[in-house]
LOZA-313067 format. One line per 10 residues: number of its first residue (from 1); their letters; for each residue x, y, z of C-alpha. Coordinates in steps of 0.5 Angstrom, whole numbers, plus 2048, in hexadecimal, padded with zeros to 3 digits. Each point is the difference from the previous one (the first is absolute). Layout:
# LOZA-313067
NUM = a = X Y Z ~ ... .
***
This chain:
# LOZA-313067
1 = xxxxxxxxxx = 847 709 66C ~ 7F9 801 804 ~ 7FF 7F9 7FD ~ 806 7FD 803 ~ 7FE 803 808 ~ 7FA 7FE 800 ~ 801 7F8 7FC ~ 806 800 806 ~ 7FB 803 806 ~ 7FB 7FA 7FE .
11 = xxxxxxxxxx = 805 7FB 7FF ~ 803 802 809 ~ 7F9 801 801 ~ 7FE 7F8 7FD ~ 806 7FD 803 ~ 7FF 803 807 ~ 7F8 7FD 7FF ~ 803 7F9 7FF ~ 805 800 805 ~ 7FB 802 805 .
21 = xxxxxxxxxx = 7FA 7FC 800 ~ 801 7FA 7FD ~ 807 7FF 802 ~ 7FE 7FF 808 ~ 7FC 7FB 804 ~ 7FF 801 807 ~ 802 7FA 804 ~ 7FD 7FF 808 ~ 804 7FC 805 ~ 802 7FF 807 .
31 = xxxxxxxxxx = 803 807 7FF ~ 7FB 804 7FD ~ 7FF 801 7F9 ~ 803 804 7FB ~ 800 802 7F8 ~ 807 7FC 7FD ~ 801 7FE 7F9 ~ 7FD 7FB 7FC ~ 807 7FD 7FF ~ 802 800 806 .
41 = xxxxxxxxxx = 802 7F9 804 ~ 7FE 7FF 808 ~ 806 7FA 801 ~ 807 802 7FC ~ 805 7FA 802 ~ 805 805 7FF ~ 7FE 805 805 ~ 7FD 7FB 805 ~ 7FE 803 806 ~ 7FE 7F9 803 .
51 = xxxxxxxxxx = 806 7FC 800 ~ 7FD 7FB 806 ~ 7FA 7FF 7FA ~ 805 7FF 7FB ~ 804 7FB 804 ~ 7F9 7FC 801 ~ 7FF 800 7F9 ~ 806 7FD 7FE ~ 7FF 7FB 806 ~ 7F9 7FE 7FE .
61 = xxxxxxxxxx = 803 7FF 7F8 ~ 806 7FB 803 ~ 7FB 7FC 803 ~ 7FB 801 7FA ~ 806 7FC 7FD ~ 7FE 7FA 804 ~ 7FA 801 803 ~ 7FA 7FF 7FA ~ 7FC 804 805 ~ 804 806 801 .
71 = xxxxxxxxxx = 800 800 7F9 ~ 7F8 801 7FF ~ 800 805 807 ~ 807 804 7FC ~ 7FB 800 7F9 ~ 7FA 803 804 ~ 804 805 804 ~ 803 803 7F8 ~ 7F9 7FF 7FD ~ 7FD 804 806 .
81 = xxxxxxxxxx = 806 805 801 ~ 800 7FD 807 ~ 807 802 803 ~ 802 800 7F9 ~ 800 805 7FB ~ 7F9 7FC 7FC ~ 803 7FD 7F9 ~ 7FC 7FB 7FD ~ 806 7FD 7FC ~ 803 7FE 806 .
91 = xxxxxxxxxx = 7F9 7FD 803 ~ 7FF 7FC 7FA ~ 808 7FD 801 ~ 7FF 7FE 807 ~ 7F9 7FD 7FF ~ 802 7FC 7FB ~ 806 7FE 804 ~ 7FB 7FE 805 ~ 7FB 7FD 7FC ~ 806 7FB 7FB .
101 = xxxxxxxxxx = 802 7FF 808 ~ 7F8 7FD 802 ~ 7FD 805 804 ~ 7F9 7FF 7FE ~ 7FE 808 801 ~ 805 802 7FC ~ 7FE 7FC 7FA ~ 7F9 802 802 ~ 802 807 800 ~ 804 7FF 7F9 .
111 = xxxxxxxxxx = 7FA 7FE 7FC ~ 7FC 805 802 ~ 806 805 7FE ~ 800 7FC 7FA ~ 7F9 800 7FE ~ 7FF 808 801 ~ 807 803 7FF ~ 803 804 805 ~ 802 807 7FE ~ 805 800 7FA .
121 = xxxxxxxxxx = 7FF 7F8 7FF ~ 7FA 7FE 7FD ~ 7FC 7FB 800 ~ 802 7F9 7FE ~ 7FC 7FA 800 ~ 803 7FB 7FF ~ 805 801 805 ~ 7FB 801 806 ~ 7FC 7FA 7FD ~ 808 7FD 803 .
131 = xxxxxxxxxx = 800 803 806 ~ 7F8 7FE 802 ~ 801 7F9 7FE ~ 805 800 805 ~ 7FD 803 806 ~ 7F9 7FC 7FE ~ 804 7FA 800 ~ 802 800 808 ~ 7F7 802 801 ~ 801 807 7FF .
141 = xxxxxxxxxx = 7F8 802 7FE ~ 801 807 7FF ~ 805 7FE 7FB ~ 7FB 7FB 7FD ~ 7FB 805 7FE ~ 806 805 7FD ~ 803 7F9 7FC ~ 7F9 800 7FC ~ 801 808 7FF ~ 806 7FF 7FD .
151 = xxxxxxxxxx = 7FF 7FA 7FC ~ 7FA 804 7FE ~ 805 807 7FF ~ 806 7FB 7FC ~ 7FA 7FD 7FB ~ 7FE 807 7FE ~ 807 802 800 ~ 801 7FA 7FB ~ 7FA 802 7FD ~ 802 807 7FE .
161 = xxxxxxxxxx = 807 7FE 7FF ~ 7FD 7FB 7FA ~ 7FB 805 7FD ~ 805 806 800 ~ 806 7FB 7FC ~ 7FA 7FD 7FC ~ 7FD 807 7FC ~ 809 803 801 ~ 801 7FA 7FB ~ 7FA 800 7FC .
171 = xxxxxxxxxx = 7FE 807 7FF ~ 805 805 801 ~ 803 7FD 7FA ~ 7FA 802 7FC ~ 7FF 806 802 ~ 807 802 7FE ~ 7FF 7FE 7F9 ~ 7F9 7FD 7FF ~ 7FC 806 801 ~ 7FF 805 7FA .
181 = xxxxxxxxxx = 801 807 801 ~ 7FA 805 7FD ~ 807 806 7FF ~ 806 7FF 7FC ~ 805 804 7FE ~ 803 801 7F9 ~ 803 804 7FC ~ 7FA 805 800 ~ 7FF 800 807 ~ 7FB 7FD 804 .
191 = xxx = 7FB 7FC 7FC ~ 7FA 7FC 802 ~ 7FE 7F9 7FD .
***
């Protein structure tokens, strides 16, 4: 029983410890700053209190429907969290919406997001080699140091690829069956040959 009170006192005391100093991060804005929760959220659409921001959001996606331009500023605006609670899947949406629409800056921003990865997308690059190549095109110099880069990057990747399938093919094969072992197990056990 005097086991039972002390796991249980160390397990409140544990648990007490976690939520208190891992839990919180101190957030400062134009208000102050405070302690909040790590999973927290500063923008919740179902709570809105800024109803005029919303309404200009759902303006600006309107004309980023028809202006490619918009559409590069509305992808900026979620990668930065700009107005909008920062979300870097709708980023890349609308730059890539911009970019298939001809805004250089776009493409010249998706070959850099390609060639490096953002956040939880990686690096791809043969894609950013297409979106470099495109923003080269129309004299972009930046974007024809990138090219390179890429072109670069997109080989080795191959590279790696080719080897990796290469040794997969012919060495995984023989180390299930080709390799001997120094132990075997018989009817008396373990044995050495």
């Amino acid at each position: 029983m005097k086991n039972r009170l002390l796991l249980s006192g160390l397990l409140l005391a544990g648990a007490a410890c976690a939520q208190s100093g891992d839990a919180t991060i101190r957030i400062c804005d134009a208000s102050g700053c405070a302690d909040r929760p790590r999973d927290s959220a500063s923008f919740d659409p179902a709570h809105d209190d800024h109803p005029e921001e919303t309404r200009r959001l759902a303006a600006l996606a309107d004309i980023a429907r028809q202006d490619p331009r918009a559409a590069y500023d509305l992808a900026l605006r979620y990668y930065r969290g700009d107005g909008v609670r920062r979300d870097s899947y709708q980023a890349i949406q609308w730059m890539r919406e911009a970019g298939d629409r001809g805004v250089p800056e776009a493409q010249l921003a998706l070959g850099r997001f390609y060639l490096s990865g953002v956040e939880e997308m990686g690096a791809d690059p043969a894609e950013a080699e297409k979106w470099l190549a495109l923003a080269a095109a129309r004299g972009d110099k930046e974007a024809e140091k990138l090219l390179a880069e890429a072109r670069s990057a997109k080989k080795t990747e191959q590279e790696r690829y080719q080897w990796r399938q290469f040794h997969r093919q012919n060495w995984l094969g023989w180390w299930a069956s080709g390799y001997p072992y120094h132990w075997y197990w018989g009817a008396a056990g373990w044995y050495h040959r």
